[in-house]
C-alpha positions in Angstrom: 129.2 11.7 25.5 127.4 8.3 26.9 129.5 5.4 27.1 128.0 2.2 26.6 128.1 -0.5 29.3 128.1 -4.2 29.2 124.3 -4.5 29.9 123.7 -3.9 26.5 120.6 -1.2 26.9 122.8 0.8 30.4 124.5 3.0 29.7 126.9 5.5 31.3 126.2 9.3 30.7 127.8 12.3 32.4 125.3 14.2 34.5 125.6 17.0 32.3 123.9 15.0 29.6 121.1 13.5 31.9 117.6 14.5 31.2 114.3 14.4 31.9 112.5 11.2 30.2 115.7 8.9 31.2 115.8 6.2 34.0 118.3 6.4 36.1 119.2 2.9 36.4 122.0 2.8 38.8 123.4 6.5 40.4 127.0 5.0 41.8 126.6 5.9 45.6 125.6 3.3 47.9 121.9 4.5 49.9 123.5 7.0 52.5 125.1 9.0 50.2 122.6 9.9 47.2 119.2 11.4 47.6 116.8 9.4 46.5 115.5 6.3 48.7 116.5 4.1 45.9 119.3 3.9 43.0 117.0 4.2 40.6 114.3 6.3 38.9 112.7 8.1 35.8 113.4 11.4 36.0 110.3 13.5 35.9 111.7 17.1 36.7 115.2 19.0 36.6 115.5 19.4 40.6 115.7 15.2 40.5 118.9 16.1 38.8 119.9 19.2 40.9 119.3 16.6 43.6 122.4 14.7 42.2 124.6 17.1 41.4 124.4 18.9 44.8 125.3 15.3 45.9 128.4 15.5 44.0 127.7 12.9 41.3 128.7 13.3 37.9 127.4 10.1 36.4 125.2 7.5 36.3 124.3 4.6 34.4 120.8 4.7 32.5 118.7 2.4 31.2 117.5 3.2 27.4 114.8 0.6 26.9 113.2 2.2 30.3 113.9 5.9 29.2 114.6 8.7 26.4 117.8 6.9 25.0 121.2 9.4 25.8 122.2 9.5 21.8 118.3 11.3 21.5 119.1 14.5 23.5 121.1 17.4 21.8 123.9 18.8 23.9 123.2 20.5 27.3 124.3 23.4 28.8 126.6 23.8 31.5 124.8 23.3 34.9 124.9 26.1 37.4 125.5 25.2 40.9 122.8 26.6 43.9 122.8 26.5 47.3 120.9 23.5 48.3 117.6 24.0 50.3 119.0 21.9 53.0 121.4 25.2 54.1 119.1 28.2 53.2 118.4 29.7 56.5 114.6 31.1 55.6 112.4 33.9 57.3 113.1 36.7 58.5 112.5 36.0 62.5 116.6 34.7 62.9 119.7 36.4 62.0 121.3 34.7 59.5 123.5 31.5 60.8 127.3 31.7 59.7 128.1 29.4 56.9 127.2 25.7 57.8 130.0 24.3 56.9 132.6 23.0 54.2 129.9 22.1 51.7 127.9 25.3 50.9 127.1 23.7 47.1 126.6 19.7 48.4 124.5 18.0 50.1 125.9 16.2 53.3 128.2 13.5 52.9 128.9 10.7 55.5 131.2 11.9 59.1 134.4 10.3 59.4 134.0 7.9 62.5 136.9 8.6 64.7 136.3 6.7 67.9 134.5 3.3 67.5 131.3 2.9 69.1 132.2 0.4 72.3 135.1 3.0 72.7 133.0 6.1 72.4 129.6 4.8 74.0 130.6 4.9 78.1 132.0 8.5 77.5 129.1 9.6 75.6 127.4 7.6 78.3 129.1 9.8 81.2 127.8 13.4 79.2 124.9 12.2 78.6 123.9 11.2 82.7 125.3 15.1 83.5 123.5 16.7 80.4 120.6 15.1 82.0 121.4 16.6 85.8 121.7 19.5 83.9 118.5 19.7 82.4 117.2 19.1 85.7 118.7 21.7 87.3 117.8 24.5 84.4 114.3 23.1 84.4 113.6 23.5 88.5 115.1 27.1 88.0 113.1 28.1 85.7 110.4 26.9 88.2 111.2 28.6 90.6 112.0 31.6 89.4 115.8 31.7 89.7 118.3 32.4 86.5 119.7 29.4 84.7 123.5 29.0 84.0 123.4 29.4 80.8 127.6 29.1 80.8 127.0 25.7 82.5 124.4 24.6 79.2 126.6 25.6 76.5 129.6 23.9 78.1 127.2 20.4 78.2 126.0 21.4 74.5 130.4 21.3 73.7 130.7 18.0 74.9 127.6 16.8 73.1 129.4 18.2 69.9 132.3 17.1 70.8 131.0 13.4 71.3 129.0 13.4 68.1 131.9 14.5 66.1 133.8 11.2 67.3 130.6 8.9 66.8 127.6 10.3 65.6 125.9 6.9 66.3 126.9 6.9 70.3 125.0 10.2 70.6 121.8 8.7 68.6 121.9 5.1 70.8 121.8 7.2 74.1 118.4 8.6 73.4 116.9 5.2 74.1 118.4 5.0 77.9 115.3 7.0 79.1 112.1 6.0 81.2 108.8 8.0 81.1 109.0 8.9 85.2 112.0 11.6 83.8 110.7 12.6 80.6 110.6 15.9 80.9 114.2 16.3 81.3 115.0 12.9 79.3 113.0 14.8 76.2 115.0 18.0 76.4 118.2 16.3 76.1 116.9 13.9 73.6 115.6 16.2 71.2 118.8 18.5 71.6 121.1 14.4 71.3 119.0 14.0 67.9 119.3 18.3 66.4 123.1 17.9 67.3 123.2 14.8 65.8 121.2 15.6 62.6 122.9 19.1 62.4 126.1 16.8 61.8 125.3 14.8 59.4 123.9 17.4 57.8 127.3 19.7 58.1 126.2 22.2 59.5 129.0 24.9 61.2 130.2 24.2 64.9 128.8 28.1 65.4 125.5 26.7 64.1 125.7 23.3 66.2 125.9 25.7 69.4 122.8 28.0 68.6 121.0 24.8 67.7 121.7 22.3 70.0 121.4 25.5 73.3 117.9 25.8 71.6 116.9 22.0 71.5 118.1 22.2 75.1 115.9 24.8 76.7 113.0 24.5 73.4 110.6 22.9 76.3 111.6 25.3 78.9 107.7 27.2 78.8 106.6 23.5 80.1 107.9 25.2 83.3 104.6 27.8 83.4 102.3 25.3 82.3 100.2 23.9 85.4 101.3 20.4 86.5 97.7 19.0 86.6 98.2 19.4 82.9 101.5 18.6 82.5 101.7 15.0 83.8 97.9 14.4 83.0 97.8 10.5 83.1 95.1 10.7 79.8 94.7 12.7 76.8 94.4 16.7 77.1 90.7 18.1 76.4 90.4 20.8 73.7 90.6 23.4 76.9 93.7 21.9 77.9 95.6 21.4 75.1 94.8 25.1 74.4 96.6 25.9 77.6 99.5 23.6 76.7 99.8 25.1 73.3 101.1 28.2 75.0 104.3 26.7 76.7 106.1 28.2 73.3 105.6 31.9 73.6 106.0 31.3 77.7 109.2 29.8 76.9 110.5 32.8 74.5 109.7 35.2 77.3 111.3 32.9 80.0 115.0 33.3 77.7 114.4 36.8 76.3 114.7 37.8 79.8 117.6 35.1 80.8 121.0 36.4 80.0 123.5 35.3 77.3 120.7 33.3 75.0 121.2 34.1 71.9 118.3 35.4 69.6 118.3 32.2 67.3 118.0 30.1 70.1 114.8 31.8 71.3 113.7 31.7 68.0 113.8 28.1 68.7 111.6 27.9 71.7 109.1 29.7 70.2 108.6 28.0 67.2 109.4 24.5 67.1 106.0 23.4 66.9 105.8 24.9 63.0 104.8 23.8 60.2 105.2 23.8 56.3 101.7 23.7 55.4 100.9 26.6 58.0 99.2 24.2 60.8 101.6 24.7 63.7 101.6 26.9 66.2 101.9 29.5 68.0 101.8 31.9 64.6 101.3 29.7 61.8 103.9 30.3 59.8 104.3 28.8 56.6 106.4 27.5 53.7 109.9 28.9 53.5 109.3 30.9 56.9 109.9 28.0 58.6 113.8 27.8 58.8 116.6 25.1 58.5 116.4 25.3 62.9 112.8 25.3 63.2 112.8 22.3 60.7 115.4 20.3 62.5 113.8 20.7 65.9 110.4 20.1 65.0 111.5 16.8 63.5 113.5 15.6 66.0 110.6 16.5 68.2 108.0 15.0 67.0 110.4 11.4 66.5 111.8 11.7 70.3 107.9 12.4 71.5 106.4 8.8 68.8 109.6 7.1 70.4 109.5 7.7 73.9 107.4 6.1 77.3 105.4 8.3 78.6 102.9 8.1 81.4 100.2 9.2 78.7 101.4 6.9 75.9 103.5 3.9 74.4 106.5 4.5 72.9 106.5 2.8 69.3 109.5 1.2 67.8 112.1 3.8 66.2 111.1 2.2 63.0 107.4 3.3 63.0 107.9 6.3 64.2 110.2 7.3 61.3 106.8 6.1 59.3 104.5 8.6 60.8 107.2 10.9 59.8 107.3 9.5 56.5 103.2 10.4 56.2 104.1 13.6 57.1 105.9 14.7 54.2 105.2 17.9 52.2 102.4 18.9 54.6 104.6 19.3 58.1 108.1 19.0 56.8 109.2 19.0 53.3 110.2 15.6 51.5 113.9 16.2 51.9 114.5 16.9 55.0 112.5 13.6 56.3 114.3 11.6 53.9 117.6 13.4 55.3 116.4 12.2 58.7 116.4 8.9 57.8 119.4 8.6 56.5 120.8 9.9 59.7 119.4 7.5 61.9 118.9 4.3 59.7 115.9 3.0 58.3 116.2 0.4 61.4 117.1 3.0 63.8 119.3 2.2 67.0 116.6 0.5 70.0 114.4 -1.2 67.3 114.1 -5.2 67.6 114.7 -7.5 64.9 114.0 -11.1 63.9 116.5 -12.8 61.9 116.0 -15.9 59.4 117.8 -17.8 61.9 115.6 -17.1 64.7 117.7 -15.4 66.9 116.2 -11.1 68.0 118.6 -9.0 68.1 118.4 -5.2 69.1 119.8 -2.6 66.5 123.0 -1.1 68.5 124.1 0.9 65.9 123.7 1.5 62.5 125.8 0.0 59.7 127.2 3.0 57.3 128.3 0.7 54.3 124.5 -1.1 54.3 121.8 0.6 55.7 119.7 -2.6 55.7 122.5 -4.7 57.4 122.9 -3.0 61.0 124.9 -3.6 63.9 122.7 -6.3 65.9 123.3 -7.1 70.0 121.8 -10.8 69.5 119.5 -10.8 73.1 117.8 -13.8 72.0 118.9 -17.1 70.6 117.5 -19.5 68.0 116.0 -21.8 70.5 114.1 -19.0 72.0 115.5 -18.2 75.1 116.9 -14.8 76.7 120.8 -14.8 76.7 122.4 -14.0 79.8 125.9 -12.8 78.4 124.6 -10.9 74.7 126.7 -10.8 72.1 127.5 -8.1 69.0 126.7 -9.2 65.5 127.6 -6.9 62.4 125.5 -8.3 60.0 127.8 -6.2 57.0 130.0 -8.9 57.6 130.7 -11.4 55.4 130.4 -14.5 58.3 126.9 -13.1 58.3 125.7 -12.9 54.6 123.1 -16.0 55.7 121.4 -14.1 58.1 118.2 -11.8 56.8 116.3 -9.3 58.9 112.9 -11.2 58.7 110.7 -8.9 60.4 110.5 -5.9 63.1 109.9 -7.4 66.9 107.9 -5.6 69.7 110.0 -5.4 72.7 106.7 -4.5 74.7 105.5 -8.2 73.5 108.7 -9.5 74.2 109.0 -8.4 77.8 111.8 -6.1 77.0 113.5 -3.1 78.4 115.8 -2.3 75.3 117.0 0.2 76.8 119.1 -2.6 79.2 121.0 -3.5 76.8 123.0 -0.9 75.1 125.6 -0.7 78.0 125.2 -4.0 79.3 128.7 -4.1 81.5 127.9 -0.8 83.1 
C-alpha cells in the first residue's frame, strides 16, 4: 500500500506496486548506487523497474501529479528475481566463468574502502612500476620469440587484485602516471588497472578477476607481430595499414594458444577485444549477446585508456570527454548499462581531470568522492590569484568547510602547461 508523504502529491510506494506511467520522483540511493543517471524518471517499460529491484530497492517516492497516481493500479504480482545482464557470461566462444560473486541477483554495490588513498597510493604506486617492467619483459619475449612467464603475470595480476580490493580508486589514479614514449607497455597495464578495477566494482569473483585482468594484460600482445613502421607511425594509419594492424588480434590468440598455462578465457580475450554490439568490430564481427561480460569490459576499458592517453599519434583528452565519446557510443558499441556502470566506477570527473572552482583556484581530481559524485577529492595546484603552488594541497570538496566552493568548469591541462600526471605522488 502507498504511503503518503509530506509533499502533498509524493508519495511512497513499495516497488512491488510501482508501474509503468508513474514518475519516480526520488529512488532513496544517492547516484552510485541506483541505476539510472538521475533519481528520477517516468517509467516507460518494466526492465526500468527490474533495474531497481536488481539494485536492491524496495521503494521509492513518486510523484502523482507527474504520473499514473499509486491508488489507480490494481494489485501486482509478486516480482520474480533474474540474473542481471551485467553477470550473464554470453556466447559460446568462453567456458562459462564461476559465479562472479556474492550478488548473483543485484547489481554491484559500492566496495568497502579498507586502506585510505594516501596510505594505499605509494604501495599501489610500487606494483604498479613492476607490473609495468613486467609488461616490458613479456612484450620483448614475445618479440623475440622466447616463452613468457606466465607464473610471473598472474602473480603481478594478485597484487593488482589485491591493491584494488583495499582502494579501488589508488588502482584507477595510477593509470594517469604514463607518457606516450612507453605506451605500449603503459596501455597493457592500464587497460588490465581499469578491467580489474571495473570487474570490482562490478563484483565480479576473484576466479573471474584472474582470467580477466591475465587477459587485459597480454590483450595487445599480437602488437608484437605487427611491423614497427606501423606500429609507432608518427600520423594516422592508411586504409592498407590499418588493415594490417587490424590483425594483431588473431596474431595474439595464436601467440598464447601456443604459450603455456593461459587459460582459454583469457585468449578469448586477445582475440576479441575489439567487438562490438552492433556487429562492427573485428576480427569476426560478432554481435549482440555474443559479445560477453569479458569482451565488454575490455573493449571499454580500451577504448577509455586509448581517448585518455599521449600518444606519439595523438592527444590525450581529459578523462571527462573521453567518458563522453563513450557515452555516444551507447547501444551501437556497448550496451547502455554497461557505459553507465563505467561511469559510476570512475566518476563522472574521473581521477587526472582539471577543474575550476568558483573561487578561482584549479584543482586536479585525485580521487573520487563515493558519498557525491559531483563533489570529488581535489589536489588544489593552482591558487585564486593565479599562480602555480609549490607545496599543493588536498581539498575534499564533500566536506562541509567546502560547501562554498562549486566545480565551475572542466580545465585543459594542455592549455595550462600541465603534466597532471606530477602531481598525484607529489613527495615521491
Amino acid at each position: 500500500m502507498a504511503k503518503t508523504d509530506s509533499g502533498g502529491s509524493l508519495k511512497k510506494v513499495p516497488l512491488k506496486d510501482l508501474s509503468v506511467g508513474m514518475y519516480v520522483h526520488d529512488v532513496g540511493r544517492r547516484w552510485f548506487n541506483h541505476p539510472w543517471a538521475k533519481k528520477s524518471r517516468l517509467i516507460t517499460s518494466k526492465q526500468e523497474i527490474e533495474q531497481l529491484r536488481e539494485y536492491g530497492i524496495d521503494e521509492v517516492i513518486v510523484d502523482e501529479a507527474r504520473g499514473v497516481k499509486a491508488r489507480d493500479l490494481a494489485p501486482s504480482a509478486p516480482a520474480t528475481v533474474r540474473r542481471p545482464p551485467l553477470f550473464e557470461e554470453k556466447g559460446p566462444t568462453v567456458p562459462a566463468p564461476s559465479s562472479p560473486g556474492p550478488s548473483a541477483e543485484r547489481l554491484p554495490r559500492p566496495l568497502e574502502v579498507q586502506a585510505p588513498l594516501e596510505e594505499e597510493l605509494p604501495r599501489a604506486h610500487k606494483t604498479y612500476i613492476a607490473a609495468l617492467e613486467t609488461a616490458k619483459e613479456f612484450m620483448t619475449d614475445f618479440r623475440v620469440g622466447r616463452q613468457i612467464n606466465v607464473p610471473k603475470v598472474q602473480d603481478t595480476i594478485e597484487d593488482m587484485i589485491d591493491s584494488t580490493f583495499r582502494n579501488l580508486d589508488a588502482t584507477l589514479t595510477l593509470t594517469k602516471l604514463k607518457t606516450y614514449d612507453d605506451y605500449t607497455f603503459t596501455h597493457c597495464l592500464n587497460v588490465t588497472a581499469l578491467a580489474v578495477s571495473f570487474g570490482c566494482h562490478l563484483h565480479l569473483s576473484r576466479d573471474n578477476l584472474r582470467l580477466l585482468g591475465l587477459g587485459a594484460m597480454l590483450h595487445d600482445v599480437g602488437k608484437t607481430g605487427v611491423p614497427l613502421e606501423i606500429l609507432n607511425k608518427p600520423a594516422r594509419l592508411t586504409e592498407e595499414e590499418f588493415e594490417v594492424m587490424k590483425t594483431h588480434p588473431a596474431l595474439g590468440a595464436r601467440l598464447l594458444e601456443k604459450t603455456q598455462k593461459v587459460p582459454a578465457p583469457s585468449i578469448d580475450i586477445a582475440l576479441h577485444h575489439h567487438e562490438r554490439l552492433d556487429g562492427t568490430g573485428y576480427p569476426d564481427g560478432l554481435k549482440g549477446p555474443q559479445v560477453h561480460t569479458f569482451l565488454i569490459i575490455a573493449g571499454l576499458v580500451d577504448v577509455y585508456d586509448a581517448l585518455s592517453s599521449e600518444r606519439i599519434y595523438h592527444r590525450a583528452v581529459p578523462p571527462h570527454e573521453a567518458l563522453k565519446v563513450l557515452f555516444t557510443l551507447r547501444n551501437t558499441h556497448f550496451e547502455s548499462i554497461w557505459v553507465e556502470r563505467f561511469i559510476q566506477c570512475l566518476g563522472i570527473y574521473p581521477a587526472g581531470t582539471l577543474v575550476r572552482l568558483s573561487t578561482g583556484e584549479i584543482g586536479l581530481v585525485v580521487d573520487v568522492n563515493r558519498s557525491s559524485m559531483l563533489r570529488p577529492i581535489l589536489r588544489i595546484v593552482i591558487n585564486q590569484q593565479g599562480f602555480t603552488l609549490a607545496k599543493t594541497r588536498i581539498m575534499d570538496l564533500g566536506e562541509a568547510q567546502h560547501a562554498e566552493r562549486k566545480i565551475t568548469e572542466v580545465m585543459s591541462p594542455r592549455k595550462l602547461s600541465l603534466d597532471v600526471s606530477h602531481f598525484f605522488l607529489p613527495d615521491e
